[in-house]
Biotite code that builds the C-alpha atoms (Angstrom):
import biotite.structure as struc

atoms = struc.array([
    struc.Atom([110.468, 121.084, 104.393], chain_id="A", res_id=1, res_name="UNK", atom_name="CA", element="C"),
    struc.Atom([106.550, 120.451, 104.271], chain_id="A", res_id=2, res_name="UNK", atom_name="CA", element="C"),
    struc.Atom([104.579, 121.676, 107.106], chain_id="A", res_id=3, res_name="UNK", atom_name="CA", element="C"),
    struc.Atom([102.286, 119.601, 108.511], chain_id="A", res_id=4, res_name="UNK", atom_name="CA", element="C"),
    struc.Atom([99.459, 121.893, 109.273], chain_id="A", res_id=5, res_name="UNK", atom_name="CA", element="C"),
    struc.Atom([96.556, 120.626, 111.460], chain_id="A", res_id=6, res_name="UNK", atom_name="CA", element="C"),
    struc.Atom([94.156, 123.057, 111.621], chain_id="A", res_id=7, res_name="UNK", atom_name="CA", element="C"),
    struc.Atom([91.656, 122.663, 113.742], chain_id="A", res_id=8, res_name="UNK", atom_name="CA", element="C"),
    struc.Atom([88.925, 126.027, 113.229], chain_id="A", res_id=9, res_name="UNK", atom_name="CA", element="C"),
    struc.Atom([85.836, 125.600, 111.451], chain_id="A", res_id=10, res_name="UNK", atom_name="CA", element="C"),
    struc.Atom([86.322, 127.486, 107.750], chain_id="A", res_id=11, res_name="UNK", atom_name="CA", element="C"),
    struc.Atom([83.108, 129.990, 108.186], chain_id="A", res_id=12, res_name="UNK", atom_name="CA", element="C"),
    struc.Atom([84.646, 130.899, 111.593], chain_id="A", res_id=13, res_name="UNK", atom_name="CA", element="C"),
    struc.Atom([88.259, 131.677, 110.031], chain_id="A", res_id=14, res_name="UNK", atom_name="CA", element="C"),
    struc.Atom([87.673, 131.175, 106.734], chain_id="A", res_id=15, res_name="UNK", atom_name="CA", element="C"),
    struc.Atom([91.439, 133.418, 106.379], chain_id="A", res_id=16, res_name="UNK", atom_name="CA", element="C"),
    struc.Atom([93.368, 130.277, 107.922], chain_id="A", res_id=17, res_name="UNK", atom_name="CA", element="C"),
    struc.Atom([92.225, 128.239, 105.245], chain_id="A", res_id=18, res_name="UNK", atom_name="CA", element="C"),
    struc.Atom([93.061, 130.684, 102.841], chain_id="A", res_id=19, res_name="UNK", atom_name="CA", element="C"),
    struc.Atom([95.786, 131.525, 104.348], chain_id="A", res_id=20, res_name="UNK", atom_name="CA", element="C"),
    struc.Atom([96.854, 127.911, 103.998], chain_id="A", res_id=21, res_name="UNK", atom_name="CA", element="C"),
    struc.Atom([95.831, 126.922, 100.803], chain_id="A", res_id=22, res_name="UNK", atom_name="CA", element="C"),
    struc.Atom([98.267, 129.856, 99.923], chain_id="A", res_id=23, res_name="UNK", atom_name="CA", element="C"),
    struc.Atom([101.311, 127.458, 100.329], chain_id="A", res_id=24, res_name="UNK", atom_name="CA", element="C"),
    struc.Atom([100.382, 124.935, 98.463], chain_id="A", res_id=25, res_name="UNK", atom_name="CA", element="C"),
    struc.Atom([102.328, 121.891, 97.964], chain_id="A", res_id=26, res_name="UNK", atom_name="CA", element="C"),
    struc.Atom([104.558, 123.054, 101.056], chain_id="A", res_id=27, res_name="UNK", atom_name="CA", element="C"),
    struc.Atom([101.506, 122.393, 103.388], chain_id="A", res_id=28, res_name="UNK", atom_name="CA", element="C"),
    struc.Atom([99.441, 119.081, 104.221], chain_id="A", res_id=29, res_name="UNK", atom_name="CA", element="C"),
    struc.Atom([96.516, 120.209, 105.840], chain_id="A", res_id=30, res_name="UNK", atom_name="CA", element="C"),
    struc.Atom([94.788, 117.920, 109.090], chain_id="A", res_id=31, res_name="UNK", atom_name="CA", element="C"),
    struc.Atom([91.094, 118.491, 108.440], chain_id="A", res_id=32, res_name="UNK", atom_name="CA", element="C"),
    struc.Atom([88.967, 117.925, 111.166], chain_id="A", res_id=33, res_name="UNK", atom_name="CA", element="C"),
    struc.Atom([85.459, 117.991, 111.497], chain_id="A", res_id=34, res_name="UNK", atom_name="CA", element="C"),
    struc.Atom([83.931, 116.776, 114.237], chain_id="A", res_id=35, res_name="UNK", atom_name="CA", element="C"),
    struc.Atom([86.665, 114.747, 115.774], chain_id="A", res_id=36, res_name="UNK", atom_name="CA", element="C"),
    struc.Atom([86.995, 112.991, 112.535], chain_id="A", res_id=37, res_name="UNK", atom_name="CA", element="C"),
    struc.Atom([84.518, 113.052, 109.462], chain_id="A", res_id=38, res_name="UNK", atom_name="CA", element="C"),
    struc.Atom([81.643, 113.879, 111.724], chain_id="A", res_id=39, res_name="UNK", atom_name="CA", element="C"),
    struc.Atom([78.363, 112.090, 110.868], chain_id="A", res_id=40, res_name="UNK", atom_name="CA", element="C"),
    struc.Atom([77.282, 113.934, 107.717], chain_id="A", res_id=41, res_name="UNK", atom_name="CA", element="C"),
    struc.Atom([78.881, 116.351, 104.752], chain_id="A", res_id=42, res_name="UNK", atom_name="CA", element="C"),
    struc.Atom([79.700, 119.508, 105.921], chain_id="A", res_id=43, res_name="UNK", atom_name="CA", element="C"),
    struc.Atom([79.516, 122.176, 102.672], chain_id="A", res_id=44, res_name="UNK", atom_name="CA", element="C"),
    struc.Atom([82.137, 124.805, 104.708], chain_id="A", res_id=45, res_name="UNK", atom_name="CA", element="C"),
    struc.Atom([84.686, 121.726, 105.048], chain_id="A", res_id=46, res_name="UNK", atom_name="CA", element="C"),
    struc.Atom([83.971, 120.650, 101.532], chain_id="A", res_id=47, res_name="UNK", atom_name="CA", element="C"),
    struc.Atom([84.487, 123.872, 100.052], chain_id="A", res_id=48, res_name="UNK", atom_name="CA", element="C"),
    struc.Atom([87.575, 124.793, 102.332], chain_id="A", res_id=49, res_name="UNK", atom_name="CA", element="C"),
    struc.Atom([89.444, 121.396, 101.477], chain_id="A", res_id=50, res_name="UNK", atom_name="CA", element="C"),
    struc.Atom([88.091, 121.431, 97.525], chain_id="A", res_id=51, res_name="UNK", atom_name="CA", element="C"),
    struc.Atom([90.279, 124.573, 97.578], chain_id="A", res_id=52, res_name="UNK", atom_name="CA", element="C"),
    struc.Atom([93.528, 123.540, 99.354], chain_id="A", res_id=53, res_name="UNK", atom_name="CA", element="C"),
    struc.Atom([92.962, 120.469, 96.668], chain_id="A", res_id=54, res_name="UNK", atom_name="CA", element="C"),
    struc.Atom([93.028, 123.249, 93.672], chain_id="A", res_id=55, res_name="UNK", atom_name="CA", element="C"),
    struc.Atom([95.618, 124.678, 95.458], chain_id="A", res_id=56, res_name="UNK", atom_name="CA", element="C"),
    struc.Atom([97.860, 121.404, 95.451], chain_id="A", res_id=57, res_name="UNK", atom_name="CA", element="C"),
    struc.Atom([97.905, 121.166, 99.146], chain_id="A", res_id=58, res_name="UNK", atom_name="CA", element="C"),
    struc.Atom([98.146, 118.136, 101.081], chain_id="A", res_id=59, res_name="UNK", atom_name="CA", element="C"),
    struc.Atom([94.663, 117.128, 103.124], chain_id="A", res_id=60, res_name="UNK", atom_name="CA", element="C"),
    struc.Atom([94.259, 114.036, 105.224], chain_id="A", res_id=61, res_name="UNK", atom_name="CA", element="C"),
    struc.Atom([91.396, 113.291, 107.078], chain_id="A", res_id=62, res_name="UNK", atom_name="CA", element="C"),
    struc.Atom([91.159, 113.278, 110.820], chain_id="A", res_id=63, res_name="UNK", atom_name="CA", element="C"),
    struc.Atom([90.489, 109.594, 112.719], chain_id="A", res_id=64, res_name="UNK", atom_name="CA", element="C"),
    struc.Atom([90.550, 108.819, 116.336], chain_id="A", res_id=65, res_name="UNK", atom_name="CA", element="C"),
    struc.Atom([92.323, 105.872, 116.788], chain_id="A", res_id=66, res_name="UNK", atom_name="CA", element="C"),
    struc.Atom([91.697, 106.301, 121.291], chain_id="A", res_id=67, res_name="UNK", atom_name="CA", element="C"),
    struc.Atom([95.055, 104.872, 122.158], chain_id="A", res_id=68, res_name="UNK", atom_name="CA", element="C"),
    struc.Atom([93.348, 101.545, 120.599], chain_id="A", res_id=69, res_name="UNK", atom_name="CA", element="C"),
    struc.Atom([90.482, 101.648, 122.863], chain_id="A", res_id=70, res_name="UNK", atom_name="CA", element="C"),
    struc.Atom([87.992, 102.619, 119.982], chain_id="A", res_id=71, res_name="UNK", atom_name="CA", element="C"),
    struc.Atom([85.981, 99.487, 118.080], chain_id="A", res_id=72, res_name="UNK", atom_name="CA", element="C"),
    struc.Atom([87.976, 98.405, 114.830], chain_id="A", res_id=73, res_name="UNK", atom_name="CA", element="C"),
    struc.Atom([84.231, 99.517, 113.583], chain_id="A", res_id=74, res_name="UNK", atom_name="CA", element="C"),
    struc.Atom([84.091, 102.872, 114.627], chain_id="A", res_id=75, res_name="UNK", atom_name="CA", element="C"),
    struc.Atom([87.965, 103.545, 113.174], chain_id="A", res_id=76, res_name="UNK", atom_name="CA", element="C"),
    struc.Atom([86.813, 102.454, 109.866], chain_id="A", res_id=77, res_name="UNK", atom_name="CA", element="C"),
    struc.Atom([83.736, 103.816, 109.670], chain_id="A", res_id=78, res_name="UNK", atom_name="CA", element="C"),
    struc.Atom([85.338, 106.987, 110.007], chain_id="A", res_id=79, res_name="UNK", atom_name="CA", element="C"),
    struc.Atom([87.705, 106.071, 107.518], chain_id="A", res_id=80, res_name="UNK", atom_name="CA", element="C"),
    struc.Atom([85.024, 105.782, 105.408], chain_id="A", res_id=81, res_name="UNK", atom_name="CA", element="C"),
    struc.Atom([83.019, 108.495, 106.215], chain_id="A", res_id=82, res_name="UNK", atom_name="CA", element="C"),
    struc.Atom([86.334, 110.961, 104.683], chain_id="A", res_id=83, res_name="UNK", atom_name="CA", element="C"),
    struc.Atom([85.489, 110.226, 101.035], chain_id="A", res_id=84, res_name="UNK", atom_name="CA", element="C"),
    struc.Atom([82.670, 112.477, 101.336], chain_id="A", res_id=85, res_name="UNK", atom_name="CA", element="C"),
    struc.Atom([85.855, 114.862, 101.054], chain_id="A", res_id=86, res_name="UNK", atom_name="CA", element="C"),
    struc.Atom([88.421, 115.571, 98.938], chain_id="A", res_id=87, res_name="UNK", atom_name="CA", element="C"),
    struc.Atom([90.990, 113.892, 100.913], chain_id="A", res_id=88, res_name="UNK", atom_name="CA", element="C"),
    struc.Atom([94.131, 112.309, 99.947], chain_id="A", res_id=89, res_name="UNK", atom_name="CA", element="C"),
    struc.Atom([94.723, 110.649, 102.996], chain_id="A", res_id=90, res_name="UNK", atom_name="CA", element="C"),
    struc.Atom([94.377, 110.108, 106.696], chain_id="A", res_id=91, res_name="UNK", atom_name="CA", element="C"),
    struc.Atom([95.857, 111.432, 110.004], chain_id="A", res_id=92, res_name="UNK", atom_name="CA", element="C"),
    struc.Atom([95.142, 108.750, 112.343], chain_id="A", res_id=93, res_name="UNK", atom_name="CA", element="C"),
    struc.Atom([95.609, 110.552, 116.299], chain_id="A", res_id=94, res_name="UNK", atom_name="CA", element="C"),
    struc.Atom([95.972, 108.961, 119.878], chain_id="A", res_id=95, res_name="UNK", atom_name="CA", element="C"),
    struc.Atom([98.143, 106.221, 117.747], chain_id="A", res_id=96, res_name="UNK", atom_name="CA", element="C"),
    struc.Atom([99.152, 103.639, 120.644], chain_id="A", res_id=97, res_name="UNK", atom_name="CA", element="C"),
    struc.Atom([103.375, 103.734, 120.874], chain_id="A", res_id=98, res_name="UNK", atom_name="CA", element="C"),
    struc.Atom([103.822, 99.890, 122.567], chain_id="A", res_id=99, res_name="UNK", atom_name="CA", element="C"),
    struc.Atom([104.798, 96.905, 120.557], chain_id="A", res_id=100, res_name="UNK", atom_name="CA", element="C"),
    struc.Atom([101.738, 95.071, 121.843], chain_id="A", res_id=101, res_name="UNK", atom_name="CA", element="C"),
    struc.Atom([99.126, 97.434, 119.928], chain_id="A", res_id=102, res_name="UNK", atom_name="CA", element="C"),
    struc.Atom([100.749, 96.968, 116.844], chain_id="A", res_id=103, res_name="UNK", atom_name="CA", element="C"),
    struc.Atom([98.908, 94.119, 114.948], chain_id="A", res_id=104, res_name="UNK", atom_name="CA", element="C"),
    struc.Atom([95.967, 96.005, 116.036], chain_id="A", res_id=105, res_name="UNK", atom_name="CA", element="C"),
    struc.Atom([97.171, 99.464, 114.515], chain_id="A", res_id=106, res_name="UNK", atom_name="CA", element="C"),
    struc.Atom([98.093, 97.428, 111.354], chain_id="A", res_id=107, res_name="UNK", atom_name="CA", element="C"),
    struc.Atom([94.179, 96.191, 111.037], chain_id="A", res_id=108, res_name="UNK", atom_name="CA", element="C"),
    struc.Atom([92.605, 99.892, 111.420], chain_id="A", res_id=109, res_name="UNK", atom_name="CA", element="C"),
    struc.Atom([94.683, 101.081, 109.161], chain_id="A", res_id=110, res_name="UNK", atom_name="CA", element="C"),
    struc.Atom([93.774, 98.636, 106.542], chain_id="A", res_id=111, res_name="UNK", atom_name="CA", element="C"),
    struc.Atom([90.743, 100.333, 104.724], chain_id="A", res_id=112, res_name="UNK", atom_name="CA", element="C"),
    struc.Atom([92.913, 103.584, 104.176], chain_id="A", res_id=113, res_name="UNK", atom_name="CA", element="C"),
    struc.Atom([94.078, 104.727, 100.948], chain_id="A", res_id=114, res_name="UNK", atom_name="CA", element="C"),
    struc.Atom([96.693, 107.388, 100.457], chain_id="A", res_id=115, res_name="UNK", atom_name="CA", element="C"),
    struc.Atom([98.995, 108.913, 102.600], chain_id="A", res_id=116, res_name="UNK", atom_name="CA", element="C"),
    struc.Atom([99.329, 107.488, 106.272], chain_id="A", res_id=117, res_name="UNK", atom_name="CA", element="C"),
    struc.Atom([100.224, 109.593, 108.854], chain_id="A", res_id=118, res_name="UNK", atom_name="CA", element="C"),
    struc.Atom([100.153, 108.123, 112.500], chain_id="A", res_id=119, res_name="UNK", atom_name="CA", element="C"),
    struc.Atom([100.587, 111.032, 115.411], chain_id="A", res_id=120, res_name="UNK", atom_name="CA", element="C"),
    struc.Atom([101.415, 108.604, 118.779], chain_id="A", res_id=121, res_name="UNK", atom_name="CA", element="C"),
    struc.Atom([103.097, 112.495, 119.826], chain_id="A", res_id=122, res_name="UNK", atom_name="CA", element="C"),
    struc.Atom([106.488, 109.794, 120.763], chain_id="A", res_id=123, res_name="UNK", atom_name="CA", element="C"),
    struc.Atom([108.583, 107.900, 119.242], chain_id="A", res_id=124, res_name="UNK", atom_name="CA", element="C"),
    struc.Atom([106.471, 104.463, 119.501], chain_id="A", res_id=125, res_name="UNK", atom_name="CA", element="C"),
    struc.Atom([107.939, 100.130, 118.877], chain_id="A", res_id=126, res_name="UNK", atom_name="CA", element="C"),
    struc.Atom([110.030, 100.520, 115.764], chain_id="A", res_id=127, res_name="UNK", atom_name="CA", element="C"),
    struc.Atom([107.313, 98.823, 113.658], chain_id="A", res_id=128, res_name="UNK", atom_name="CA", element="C"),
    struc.Atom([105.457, 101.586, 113.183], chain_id="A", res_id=129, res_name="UNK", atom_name="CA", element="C"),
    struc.Atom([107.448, 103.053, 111.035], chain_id="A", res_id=130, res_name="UNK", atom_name="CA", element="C"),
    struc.Atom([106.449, 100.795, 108.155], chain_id="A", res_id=131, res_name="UNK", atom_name="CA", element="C"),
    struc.Atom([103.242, 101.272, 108.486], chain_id="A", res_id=132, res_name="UNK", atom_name="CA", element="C"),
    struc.Atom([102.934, 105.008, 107.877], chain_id="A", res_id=133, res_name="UNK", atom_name="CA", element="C"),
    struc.Atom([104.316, 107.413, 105.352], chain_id="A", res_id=134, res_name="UNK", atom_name="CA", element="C"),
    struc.Atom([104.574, 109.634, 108.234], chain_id="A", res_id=135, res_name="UNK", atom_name="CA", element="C"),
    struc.Atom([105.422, 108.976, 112.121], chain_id="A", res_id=136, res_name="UNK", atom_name="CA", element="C"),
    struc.Atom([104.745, 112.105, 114.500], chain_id="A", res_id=137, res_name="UNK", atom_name="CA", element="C"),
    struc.Atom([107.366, 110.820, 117.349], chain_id="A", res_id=138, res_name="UNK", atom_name="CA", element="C"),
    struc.Atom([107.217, 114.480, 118.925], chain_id="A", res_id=139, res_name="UNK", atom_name="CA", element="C"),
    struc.Atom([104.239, 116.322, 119.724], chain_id="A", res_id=140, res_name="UNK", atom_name="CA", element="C"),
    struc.Atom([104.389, 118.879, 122.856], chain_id="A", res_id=141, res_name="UNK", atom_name="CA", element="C"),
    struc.Atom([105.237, 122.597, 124.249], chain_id="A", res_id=142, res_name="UNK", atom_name="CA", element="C"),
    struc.Atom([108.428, 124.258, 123.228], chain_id="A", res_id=143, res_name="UNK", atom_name="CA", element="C"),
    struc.Atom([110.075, 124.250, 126.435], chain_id="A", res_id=144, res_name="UNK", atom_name="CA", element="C"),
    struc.Atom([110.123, 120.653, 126.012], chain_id="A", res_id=145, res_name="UNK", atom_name="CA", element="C"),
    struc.Atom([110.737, 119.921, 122.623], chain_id="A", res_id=146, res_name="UNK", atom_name="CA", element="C"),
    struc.Atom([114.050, 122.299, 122.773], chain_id="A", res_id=147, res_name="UNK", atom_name="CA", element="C"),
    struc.Atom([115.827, 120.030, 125.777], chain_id="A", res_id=148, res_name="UNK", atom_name="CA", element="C"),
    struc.Atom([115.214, 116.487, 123.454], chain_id="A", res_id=149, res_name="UNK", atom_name="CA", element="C"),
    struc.Atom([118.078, 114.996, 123.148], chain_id="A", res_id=150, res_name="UNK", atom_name="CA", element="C"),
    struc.Atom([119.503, 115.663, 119.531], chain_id="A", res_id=151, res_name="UNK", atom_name="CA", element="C"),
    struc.Atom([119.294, 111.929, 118.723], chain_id="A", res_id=152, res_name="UNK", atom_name="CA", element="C"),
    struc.Atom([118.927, 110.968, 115.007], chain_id="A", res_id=153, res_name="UNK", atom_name="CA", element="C"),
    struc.Atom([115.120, 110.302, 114.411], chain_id="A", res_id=154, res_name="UNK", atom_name="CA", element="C"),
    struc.Atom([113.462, 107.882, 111.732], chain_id="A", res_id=155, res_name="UNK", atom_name="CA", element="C"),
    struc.Atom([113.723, 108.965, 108.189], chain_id="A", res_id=156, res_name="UNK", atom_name="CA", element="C"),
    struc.Atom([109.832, 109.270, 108.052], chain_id="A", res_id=157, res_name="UNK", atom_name="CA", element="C"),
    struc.Atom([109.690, 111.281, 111.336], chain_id="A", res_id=158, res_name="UNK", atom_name="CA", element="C"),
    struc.Atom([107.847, 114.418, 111.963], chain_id="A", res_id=159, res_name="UNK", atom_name="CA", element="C"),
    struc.Atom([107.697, 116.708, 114.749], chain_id="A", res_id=160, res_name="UNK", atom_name="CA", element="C"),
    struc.Atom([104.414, 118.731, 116.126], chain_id="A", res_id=161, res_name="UNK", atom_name="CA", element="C"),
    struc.Atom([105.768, 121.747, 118.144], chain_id="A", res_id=162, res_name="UNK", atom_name="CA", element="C"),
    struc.Atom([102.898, 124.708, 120.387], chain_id="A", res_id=163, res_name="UNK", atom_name="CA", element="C"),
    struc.Atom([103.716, 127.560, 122.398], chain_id="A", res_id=164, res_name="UNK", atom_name="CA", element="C"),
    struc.Atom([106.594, 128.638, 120.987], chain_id="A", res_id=165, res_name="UNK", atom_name="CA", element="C"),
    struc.Atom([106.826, 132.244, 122.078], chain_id="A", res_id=166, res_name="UNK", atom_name="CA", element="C"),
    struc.Atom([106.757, 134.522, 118.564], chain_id="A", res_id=167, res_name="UNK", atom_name="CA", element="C"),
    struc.Atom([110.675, 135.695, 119.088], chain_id="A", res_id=168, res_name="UNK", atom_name="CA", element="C"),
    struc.Atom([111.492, 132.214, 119.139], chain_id="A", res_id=169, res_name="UNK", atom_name="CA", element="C"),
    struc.Atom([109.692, 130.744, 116.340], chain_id="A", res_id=170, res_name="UNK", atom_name="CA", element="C"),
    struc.Atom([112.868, 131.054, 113.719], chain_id="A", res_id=171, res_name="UNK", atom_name="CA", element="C"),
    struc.Atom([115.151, 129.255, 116.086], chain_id="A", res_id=172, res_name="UNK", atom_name="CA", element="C"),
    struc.Atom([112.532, 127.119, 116.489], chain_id="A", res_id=173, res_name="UNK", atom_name="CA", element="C"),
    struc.Atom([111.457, 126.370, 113.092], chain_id="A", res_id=174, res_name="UNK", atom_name="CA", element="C"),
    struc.Atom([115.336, 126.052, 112.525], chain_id="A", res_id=175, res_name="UNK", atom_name="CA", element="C"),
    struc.Atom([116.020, 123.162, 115.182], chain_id="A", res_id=176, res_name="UNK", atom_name="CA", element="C"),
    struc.Atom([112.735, 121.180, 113.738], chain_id="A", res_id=177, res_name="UNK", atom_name="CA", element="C"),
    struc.Atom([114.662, 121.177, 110.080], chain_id="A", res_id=178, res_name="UNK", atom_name="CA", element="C"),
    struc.Atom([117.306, 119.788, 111.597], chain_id="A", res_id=179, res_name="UNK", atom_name="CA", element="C"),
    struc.Atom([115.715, 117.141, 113.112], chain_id="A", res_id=180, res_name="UNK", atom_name="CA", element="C"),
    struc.Atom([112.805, 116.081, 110.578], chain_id="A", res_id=181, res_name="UNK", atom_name="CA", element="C"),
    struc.Atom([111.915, 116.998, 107.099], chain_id="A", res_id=182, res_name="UNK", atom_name="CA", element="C"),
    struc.Atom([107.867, 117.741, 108.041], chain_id="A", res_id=183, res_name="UNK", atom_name="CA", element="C"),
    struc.Atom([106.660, 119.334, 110.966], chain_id="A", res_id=184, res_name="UNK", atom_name="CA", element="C"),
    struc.Atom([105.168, 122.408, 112.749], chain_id="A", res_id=185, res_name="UNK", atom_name="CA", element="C"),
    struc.Atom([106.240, 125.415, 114.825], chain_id="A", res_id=186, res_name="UNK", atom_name="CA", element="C"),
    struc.Atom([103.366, 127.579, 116.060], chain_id="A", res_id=187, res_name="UNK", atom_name="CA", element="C"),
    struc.Atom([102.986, 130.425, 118.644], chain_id="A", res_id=188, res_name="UNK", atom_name="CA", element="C"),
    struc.Atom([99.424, 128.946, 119.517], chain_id="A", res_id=189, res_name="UNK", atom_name="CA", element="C"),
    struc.Atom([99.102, 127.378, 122.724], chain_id="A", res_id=190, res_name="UNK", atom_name="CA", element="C"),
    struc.Atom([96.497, 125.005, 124.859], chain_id="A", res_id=191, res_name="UNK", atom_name="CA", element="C"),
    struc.Atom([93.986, 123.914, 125.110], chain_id="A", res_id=192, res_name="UNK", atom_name="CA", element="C"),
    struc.Atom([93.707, 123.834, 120.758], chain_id="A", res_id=193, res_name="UNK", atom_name="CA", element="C"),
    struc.Atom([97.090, 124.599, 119.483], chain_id="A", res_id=194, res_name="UNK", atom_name="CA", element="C"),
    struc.Atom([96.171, 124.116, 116.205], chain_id="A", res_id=195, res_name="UNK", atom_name="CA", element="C"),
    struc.Atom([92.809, 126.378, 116.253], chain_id="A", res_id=196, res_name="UNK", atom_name="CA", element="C"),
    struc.Atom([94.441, 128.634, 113.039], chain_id="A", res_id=197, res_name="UNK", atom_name="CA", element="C"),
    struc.Atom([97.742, 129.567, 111.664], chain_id="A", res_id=198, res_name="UNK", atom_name="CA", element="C"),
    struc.Atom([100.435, 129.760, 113.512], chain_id="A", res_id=199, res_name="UNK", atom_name="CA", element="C"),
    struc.Atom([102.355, 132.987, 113.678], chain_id="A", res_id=200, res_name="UNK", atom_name="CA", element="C"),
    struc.Atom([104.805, 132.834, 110.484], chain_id="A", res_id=201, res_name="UNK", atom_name="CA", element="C"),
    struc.Atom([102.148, 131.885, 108.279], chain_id="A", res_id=202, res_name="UNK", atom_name="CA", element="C"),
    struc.Atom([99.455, 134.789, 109.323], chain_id="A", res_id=203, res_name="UNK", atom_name="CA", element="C"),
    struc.Atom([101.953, 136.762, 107.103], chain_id="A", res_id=204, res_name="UNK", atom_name="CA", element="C"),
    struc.Atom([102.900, 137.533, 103.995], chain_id="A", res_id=205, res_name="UNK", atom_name="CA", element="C"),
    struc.Atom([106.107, 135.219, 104.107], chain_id="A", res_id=206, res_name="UNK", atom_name="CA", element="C"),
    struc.Atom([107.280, 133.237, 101.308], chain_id="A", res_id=207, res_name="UNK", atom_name="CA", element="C"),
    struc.Atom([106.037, 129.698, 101.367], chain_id="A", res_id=208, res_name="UNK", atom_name="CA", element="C"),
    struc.Atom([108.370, 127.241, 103.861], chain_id="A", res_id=209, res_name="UNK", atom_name="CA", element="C"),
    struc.Atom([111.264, 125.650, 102.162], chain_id="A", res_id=210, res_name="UNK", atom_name="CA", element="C"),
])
């Protein structure tokens, strides 16, 4: 299983998350996040913090905004193009729009990005969104919810994002995610930034996920 790791916390402020993550590797793809996205200049702690997840061999994709398709087509690929400052190797496109309508539009901000895809619409959007990433988040949300889904089959390329999962439950909780998707997260962190560090299995010593 990868983990799909965003991790929202500037490095100088924790610089032992992204440590901490660049210590598993290939079993992690980082979400880097600047300023909402690339933010509007290079940023030396992100550079240096990603440059070393890259030596690492872990997965990084740049943070973009997509606004639920509300944002300019401009703005969406500016920001695209603004992550080559970094060493990037793809792009984590958020507030992805889940209805069939927004779809041709979804297909033409996406067009300038090279790499991985990942689209995060936190549900399980129109089924043609699945060919447009190499990864759909159809599940992003609390714990309490995410453990009364329905056990329905999900899309091949399907990955879940799962917060406030109280630390006694996060094996049963990473457990129920593997058997559902192939890439996701469990973390103990909560609102209003789940995803401000590493959540509780990795602040370890534990071997890398499997």
């Amino acid at each position: 299983m990868t983990v799909l790791l965003p991790l929202y916390v500037y490095p100088a402020d924790d610089p032992g998350a992204w440590t901490g993550a660049a210590r598993y590797g290939p079993a992690v793809t980082a979400v880097v996040n600047v300023h909402n996205g690339p933010g509007d200049g290079y940023d030396p702690e992100y550079g240096r913090a990603t440059l070393a997840l890259a030596n690492a061999g872990a997965g990084r994709l740049g943070y973009v905004d997509l606004g639920y398709a509300r944002r300019s087509l401009e703005k969406v690929h500016a920001d695209i193009a603004g992550w080559r400052r970094y060493p990037v190797d793809g792009v984590f496109f958020d507030q992805v729009p889940a209805d069939a309508a927004a779809l041709a539009w979804v297909g033409r901000a996406l067009a300038p990005a090279g790499g991985r895809v990942v689209l995060n619409p936190g549900v399980r959007p129109a089924p043609g969104y699945a060919a447009l990433a190499d990864l759909v988040c159809t599940f992003e949300g609390p714990w309490p919810v995410y453990r009364t889904e329905p056990a329905e089959p999900d899309w091949p390329n399907a990955a879940h994002l799962v917060y406030a999962v109280p630390p006694e439950e996060i094996a049963a909780a990473g457990r129920i995610l593997h058997r559902r998707v192939a890439h996701g997260l469990v973390t103990d962190l909560d609102m209003p930034n789940p995803y401000a560090g590493l959540p509780a299995p990795m602040r370890g010593t534990a071997p890398a996920p499997r």
